[in-house]
C-alpha positions as a LaTeX table, in Angstrom:
\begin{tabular}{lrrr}
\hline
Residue & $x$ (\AA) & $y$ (\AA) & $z$ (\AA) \\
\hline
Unk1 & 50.57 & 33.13 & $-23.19$ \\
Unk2 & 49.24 & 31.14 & $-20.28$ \\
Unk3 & 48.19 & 32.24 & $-17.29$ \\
Unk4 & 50.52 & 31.74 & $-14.09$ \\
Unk5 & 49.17 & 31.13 & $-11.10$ \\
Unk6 & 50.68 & 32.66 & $-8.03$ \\
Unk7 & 50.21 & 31.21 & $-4.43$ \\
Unk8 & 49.80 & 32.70 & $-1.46$ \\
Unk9 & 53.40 & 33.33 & 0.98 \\
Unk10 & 53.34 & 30.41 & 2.99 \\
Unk11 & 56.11 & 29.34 & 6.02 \\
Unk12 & 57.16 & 25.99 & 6.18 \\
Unk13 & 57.89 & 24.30 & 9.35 \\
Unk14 & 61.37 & 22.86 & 9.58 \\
Unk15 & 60.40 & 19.46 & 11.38 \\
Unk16 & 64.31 & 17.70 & 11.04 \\
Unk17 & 65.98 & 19.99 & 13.77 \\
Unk18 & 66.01 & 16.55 & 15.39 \\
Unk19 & 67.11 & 14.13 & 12.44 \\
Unk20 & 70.57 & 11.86 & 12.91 \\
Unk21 & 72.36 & 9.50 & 10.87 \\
Unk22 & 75.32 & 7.31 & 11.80 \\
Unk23 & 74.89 & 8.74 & 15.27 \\
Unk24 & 75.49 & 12.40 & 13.82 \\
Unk25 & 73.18 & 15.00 & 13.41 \\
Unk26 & 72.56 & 16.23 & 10.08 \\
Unk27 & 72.93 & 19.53 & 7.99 \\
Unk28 & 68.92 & 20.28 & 9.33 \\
Unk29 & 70.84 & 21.00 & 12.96 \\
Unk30 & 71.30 & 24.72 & 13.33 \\
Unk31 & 74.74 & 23.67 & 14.84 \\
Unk32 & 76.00 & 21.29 & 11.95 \\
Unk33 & 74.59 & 23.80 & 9.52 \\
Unk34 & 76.98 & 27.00 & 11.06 \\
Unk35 & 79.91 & 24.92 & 11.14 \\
Unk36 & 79.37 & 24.43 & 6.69 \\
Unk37 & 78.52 & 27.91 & 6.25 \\
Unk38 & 75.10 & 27.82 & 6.53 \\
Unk39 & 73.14 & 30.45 & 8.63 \\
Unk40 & 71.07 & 27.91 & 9.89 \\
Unk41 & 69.18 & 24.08 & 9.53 \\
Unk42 & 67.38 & 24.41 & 6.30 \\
Unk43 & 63.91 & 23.08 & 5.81 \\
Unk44 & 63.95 & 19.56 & 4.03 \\
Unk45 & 63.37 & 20.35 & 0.20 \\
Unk46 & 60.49 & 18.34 & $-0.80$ \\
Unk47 & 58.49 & 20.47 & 2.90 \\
Unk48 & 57.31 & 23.15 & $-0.60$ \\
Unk49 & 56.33 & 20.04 & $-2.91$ \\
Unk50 & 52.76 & 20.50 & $-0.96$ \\
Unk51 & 52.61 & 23.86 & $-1.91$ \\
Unk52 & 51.92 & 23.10 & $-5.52$ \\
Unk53 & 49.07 & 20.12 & $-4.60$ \\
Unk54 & 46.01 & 22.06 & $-4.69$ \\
Unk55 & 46.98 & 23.51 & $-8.18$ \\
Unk56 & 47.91 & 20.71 & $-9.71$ \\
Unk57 & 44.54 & 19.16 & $-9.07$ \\
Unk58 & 42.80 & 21.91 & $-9.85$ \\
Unk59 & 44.24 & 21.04 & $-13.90$ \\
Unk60 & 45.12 & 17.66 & $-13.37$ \\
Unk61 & 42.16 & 15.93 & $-11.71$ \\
Unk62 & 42.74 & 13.36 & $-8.96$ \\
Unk63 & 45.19 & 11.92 & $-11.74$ \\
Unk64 & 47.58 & 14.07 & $-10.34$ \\
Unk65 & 47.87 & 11.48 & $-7.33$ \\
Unk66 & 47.57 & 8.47 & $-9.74$ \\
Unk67 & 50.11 & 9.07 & $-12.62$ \\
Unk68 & 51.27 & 12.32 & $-12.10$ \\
Unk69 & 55.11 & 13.52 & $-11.79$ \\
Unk70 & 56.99 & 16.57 & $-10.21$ \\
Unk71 & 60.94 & 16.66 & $-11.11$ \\
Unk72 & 62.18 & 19.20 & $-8.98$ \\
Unk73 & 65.62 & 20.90 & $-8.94$ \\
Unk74 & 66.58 & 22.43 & $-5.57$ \\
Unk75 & 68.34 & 26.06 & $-5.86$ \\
Unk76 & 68.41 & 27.98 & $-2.57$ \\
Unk77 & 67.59 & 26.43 & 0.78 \\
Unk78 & 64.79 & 27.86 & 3.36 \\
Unk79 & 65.20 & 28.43 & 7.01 \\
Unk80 & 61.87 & 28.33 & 9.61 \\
Unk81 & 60.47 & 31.75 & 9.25 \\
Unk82 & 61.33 & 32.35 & 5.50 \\
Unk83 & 58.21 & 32.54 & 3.38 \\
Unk84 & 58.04 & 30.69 & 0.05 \\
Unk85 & 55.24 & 31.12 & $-2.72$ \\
Unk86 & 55.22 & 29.07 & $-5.38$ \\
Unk87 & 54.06 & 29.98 & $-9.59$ \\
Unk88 & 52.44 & 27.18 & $-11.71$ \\
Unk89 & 52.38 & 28.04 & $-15.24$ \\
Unk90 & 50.03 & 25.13 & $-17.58$ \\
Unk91 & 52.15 & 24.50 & $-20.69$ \\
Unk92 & 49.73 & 21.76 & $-22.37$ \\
Unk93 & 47.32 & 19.50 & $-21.03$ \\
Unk94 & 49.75 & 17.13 & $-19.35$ \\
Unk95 & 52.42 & 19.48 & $-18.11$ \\
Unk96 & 53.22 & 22.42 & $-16.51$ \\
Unk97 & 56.10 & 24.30 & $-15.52$ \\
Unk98 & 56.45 & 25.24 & $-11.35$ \\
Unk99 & 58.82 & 27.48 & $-9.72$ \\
Unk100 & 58.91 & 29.01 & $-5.94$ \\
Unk101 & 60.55 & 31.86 & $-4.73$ \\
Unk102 & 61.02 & 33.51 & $-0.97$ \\
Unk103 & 59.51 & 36.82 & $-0.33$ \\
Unk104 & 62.45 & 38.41 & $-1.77$ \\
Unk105 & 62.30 & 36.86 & $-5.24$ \\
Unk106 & 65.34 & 34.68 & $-4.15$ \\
Unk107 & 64.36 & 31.11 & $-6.14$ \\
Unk108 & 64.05 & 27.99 & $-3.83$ \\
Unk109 & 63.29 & 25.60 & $-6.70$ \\
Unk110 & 62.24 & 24.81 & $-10.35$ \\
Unk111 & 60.36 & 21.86 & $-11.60$ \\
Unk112 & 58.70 & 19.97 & $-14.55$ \\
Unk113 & 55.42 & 18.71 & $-13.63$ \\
Unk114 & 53.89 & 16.03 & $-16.01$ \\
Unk115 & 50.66 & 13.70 & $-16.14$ \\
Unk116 & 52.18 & 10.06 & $-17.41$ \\
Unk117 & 52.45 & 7.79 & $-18.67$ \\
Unk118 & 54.08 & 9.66 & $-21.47$ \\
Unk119 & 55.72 & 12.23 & $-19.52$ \\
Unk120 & 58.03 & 13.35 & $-22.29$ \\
Unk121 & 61.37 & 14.23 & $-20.74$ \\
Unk122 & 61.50 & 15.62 & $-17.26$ \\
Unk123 & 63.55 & 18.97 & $-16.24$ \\
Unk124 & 66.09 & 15.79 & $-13.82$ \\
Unk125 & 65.87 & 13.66 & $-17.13$ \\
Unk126 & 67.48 & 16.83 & $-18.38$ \\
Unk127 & 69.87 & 17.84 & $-16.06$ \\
Unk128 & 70.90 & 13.88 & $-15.33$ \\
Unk129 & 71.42 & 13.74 & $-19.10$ \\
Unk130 & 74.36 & 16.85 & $-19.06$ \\
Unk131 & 75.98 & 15.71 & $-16.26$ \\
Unk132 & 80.19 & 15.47 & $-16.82$ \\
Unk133 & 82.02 & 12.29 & $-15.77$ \\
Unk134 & 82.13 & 12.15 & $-12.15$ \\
Unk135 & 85.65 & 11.81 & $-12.58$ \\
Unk136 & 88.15 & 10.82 & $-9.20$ \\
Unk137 & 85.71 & 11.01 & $-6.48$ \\
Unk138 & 86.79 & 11.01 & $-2.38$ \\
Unk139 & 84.12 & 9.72 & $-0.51$ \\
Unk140 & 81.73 & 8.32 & $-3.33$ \\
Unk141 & 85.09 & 6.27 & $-4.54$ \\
Unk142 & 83.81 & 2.89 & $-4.02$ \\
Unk143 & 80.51 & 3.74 & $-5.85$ \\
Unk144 & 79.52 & 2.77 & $-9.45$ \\
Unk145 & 76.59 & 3.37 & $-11.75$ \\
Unk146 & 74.71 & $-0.04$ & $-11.58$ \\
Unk147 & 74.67 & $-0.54$ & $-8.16$ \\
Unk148 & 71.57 & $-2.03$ & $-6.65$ \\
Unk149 & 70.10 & $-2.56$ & $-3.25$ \\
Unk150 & 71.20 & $-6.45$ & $-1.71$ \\
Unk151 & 67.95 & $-7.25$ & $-0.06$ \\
Unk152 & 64.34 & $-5.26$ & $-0.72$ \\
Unk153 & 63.05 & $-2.97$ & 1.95 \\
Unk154 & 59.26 & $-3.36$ & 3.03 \\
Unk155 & 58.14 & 0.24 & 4.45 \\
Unk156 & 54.80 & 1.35 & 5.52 \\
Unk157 & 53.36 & 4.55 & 7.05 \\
Unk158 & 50.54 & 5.02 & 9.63 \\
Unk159 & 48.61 & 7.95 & 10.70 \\
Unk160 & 50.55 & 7.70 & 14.20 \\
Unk161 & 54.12 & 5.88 & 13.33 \\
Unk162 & 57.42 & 7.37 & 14.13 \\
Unk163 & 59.07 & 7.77 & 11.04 \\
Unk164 & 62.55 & 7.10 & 12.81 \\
Unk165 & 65.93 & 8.97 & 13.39 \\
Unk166 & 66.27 & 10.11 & 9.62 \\
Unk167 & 62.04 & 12.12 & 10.34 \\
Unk168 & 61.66 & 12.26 & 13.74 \\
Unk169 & 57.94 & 12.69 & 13.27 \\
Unk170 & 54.69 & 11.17 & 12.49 \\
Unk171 & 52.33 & 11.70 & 9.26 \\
Unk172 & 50.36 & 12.96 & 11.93 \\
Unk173 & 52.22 & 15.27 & 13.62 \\
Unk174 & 53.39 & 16.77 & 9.91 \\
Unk175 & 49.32 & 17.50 & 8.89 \\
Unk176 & 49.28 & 19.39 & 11.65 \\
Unk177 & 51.82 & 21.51 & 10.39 \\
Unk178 & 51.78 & 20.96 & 6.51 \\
Unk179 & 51.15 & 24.04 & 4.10 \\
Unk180 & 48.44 & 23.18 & 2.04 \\
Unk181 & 46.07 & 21.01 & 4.51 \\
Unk182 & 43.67 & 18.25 & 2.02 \\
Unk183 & 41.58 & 16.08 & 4.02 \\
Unk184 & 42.96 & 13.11 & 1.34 \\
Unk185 & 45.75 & 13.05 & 3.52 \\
Unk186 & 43.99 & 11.70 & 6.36 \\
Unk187 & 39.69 & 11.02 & 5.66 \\
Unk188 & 39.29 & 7.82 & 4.01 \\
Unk189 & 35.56 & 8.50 & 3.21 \\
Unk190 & 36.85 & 12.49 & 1.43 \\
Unk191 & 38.86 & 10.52 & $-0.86$ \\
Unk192 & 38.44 & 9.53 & $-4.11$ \\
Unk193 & 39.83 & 6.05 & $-3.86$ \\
Unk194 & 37.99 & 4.98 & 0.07 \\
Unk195 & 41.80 & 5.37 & 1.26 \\
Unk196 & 43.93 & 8.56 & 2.67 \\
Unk197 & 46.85 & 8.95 & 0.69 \\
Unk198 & 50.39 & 10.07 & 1.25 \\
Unk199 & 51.09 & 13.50 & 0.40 \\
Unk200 & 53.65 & 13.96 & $-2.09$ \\
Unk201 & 56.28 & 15.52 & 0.06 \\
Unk202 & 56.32 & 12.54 & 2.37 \\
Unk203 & 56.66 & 10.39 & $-0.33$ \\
Unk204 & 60.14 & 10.34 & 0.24 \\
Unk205 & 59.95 & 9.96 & 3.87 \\
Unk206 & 58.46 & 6.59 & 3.21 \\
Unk207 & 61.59 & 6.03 & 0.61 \\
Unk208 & 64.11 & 6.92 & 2.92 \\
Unk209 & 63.26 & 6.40 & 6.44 \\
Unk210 & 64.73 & 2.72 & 6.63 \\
Unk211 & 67.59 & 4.81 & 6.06 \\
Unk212 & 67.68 & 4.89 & 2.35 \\
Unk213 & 71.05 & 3.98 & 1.98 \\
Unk214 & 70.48 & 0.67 & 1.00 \\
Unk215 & 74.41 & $-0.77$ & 2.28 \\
Unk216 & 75.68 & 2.28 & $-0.51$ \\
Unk217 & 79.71 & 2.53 & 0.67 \\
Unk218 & 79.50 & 6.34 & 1.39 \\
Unk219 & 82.59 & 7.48 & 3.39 \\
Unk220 & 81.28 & 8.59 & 7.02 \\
Unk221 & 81.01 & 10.34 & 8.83 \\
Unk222 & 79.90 & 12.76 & 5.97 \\
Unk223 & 76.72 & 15.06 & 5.56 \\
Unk224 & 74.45 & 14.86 & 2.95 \\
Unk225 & 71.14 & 17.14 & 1.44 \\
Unk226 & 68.76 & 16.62 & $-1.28$ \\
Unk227 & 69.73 & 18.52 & $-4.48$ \\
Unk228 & 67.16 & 16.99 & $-6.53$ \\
Unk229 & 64.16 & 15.07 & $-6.06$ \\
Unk230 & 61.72 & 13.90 & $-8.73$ \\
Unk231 & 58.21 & 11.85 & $-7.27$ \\
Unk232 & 56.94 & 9.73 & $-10.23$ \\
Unk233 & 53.36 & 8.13 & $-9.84$ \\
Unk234 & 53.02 & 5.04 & $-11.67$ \\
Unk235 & 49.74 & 3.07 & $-10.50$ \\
Unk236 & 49.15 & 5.62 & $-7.74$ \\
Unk237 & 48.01 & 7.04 & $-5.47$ \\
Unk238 & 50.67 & 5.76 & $-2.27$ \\
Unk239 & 48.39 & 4.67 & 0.69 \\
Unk240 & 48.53 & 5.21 & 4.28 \\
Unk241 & 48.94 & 2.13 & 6.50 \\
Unk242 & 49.75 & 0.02 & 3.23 \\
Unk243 & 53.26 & $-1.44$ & 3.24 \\
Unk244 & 55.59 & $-1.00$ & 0.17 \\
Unk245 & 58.56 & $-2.87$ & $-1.32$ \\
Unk246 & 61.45 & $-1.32$ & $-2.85$ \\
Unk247 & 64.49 & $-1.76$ & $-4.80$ \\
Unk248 & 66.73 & 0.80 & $-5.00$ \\
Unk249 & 69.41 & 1.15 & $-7.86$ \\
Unk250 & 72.47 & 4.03 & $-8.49$ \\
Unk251 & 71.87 & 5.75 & $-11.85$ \\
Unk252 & 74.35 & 8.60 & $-11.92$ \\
Unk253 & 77.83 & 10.01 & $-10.10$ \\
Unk254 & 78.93 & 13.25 & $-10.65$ \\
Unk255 & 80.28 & 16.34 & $-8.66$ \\
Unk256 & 80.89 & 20.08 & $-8.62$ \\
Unk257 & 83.33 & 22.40 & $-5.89$ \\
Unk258 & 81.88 & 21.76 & $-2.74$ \\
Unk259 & 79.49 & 18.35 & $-3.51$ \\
Unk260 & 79.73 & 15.08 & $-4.41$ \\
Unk261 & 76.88 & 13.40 & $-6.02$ \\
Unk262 & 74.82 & 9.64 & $-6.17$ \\
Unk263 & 71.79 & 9.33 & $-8.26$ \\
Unk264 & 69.62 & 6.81 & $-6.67$ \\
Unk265 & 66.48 & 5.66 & $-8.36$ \\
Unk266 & 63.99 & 3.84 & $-5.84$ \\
Unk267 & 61.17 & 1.74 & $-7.18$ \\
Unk268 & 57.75 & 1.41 & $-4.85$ \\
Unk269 & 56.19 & $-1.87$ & $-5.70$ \\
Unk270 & 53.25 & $-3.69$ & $-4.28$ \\
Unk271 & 54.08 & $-5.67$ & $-1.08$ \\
Unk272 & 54.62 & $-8.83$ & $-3.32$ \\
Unk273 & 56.53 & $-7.19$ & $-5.22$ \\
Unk274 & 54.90 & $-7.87$ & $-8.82$ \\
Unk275 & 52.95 & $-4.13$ & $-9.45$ \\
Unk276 & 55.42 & $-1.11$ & $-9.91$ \\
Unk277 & 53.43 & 1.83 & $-7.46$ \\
Unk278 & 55.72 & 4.97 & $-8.02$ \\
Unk279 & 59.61 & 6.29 & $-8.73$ \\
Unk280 & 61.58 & 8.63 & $-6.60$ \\
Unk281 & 64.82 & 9.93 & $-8.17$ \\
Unk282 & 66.70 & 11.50 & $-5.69$ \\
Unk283 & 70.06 & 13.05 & $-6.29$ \\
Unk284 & 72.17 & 12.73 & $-2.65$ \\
Unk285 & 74.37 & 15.78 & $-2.47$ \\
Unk286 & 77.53 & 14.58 & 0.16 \\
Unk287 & 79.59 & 17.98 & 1.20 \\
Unk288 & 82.54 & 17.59 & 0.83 \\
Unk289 & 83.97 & 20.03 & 3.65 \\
Unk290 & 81.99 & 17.80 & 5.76 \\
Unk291 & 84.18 & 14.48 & 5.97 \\
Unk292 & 86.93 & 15.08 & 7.95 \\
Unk293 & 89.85 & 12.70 & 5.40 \\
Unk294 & 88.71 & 14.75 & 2.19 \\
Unk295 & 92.18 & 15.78 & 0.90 \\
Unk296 & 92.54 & 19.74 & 1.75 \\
Unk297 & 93.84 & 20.78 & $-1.47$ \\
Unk298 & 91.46 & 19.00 & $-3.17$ \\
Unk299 & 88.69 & 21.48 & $-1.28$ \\
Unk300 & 87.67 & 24.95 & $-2.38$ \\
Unk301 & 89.53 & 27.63 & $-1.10$ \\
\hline
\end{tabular}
């Protein structure tokens, strides 16, 4: 049986108290959070991706940042002063299989992690593959599989840059916070490729701060959280201060009680647009309590 490695308890920094979207705030306000049930603003999902960095290279090798892939399914959210640890368990010489827990053994998420480019099937592959029809959806109604983004986005992120209403912070001002510190992140001459690179976790910061919605005809207002997030390297690592294009495309609609669902699948290229960098497949979950026309028998009781 292999060995599973067990991290230290670490407390993430919730860094989206701030965040707004279509001049709301979002469910990462203590306030919005209380009025859905939620004790209070969760930390953003992909803050515990860093927590599984340093053992993934340790196996993997700097390939980790080149071709590697972590498929994560979110289970239980984290509020600022909660300590997570995470478990890496090596299943073969190109995968292994990551969970993290609070201090309480309460599970925060589970994930595939794979070294490409044959990944074999990832745990989202998975769980996009079982999904039921959508079937009538409210405020995802004028949504369809298929869709893709009308214009590419060009998105870059430097050391000191703003990343806008959706991350009120900087790359910067998240090092000084982040988990698992690696001087990649931000020393051109420690890194393997002459280059700092962007830490996995932000990865989708640079995906989503142009908004990431890409024109989609969500009903608003309407609040929305990450229930699954898979970061695919392709011809990686993702650099800091080099701009990006992407496409963006809707893969899958589905729902459960409380949530419904779009799949989108973003594509990093090269600025011109002609070398495929990385994949984010991020699965939007839109509450429904949260938009104020959702028919009332039509939410849990």
């Amino acid at each position: 049986m292999a060995e599973v490695i067990e991290g230290p308890l670490r407390k993430p920094a919730q860094m989206l108290a701030d965040q707004s979207y279509d001049g709301h705030s979002s469910i990462h306000d203590d306030s919005e959070a209380e009025k859905l049930g939620i004790k209070a603003g969760p930390i953003e999902g992909p803050t515990h991706f860093s927590q599984f960095s340093p053992y993934l290279v340790d196996m993997f090798g700097k390939d980790w940042f080149e071709r590697g892939c972590f498929s994560a399914h979110f289970q239980n959210m984290v509020v600022e002063g909660e300590a997570v640890r995470v478990f890496v368990e090596q299943t073969s010489d190109i995968s292994a299989h990551c969970r993290a827990e609070k201090e309480d053994g309460t599970p925060v998420l589970e994930a595939s992690a794979t070294l490409g480019p044959d990944h074999g099937e990832t745990l989202l592959e998975a769980r996009k593959a079982k999904l039921r029809p959508a079937g009538d959806l409210v405020i995802l109604e004028d949504m369809s599989v298929g869709m893709t983004s009308k214009e590419d986005e060009l998105v870059i992120m430097k050391p000191d840059q703003n990343m806008g209403n959706l991350y009120p912070f900087s790359l910067n001002e998240k090092l000084e916070k982040i988990t698992e510190p690696m001087d990649w992140y931000h020393d051109a001459s420690a890194s393997p490729w002459g280059k700092a690179i962007i830490p996995t976790e932000m990865v989708s910061v640079l995906g989503n701060y142009t908004g990431g919605q890409a024109g989609w005809p969500v009903k608003r207002p309407s609040i929305g959280l990450f229930a699954d997030l898979e970061i695919r390297m392709v011809d990686g690592p993702l650099f800091v201060g080099e701009t990006y294009r992407l496409k963006r495309e809707i893969v899958a609609l589905s729902q459960s009680r409380r949530v419904e669902n779009y799949w989108v699948l973003t594509s990093f290229f090269n600025e011109a647009g002609d070398t495929l960098k990385a994949q984010m497949l991020l699965n939007h979950g839109v509450m429904k309590a949260s938009y104020p026309d959702y028919p009332k028998e039509l939410l849990p009781s």
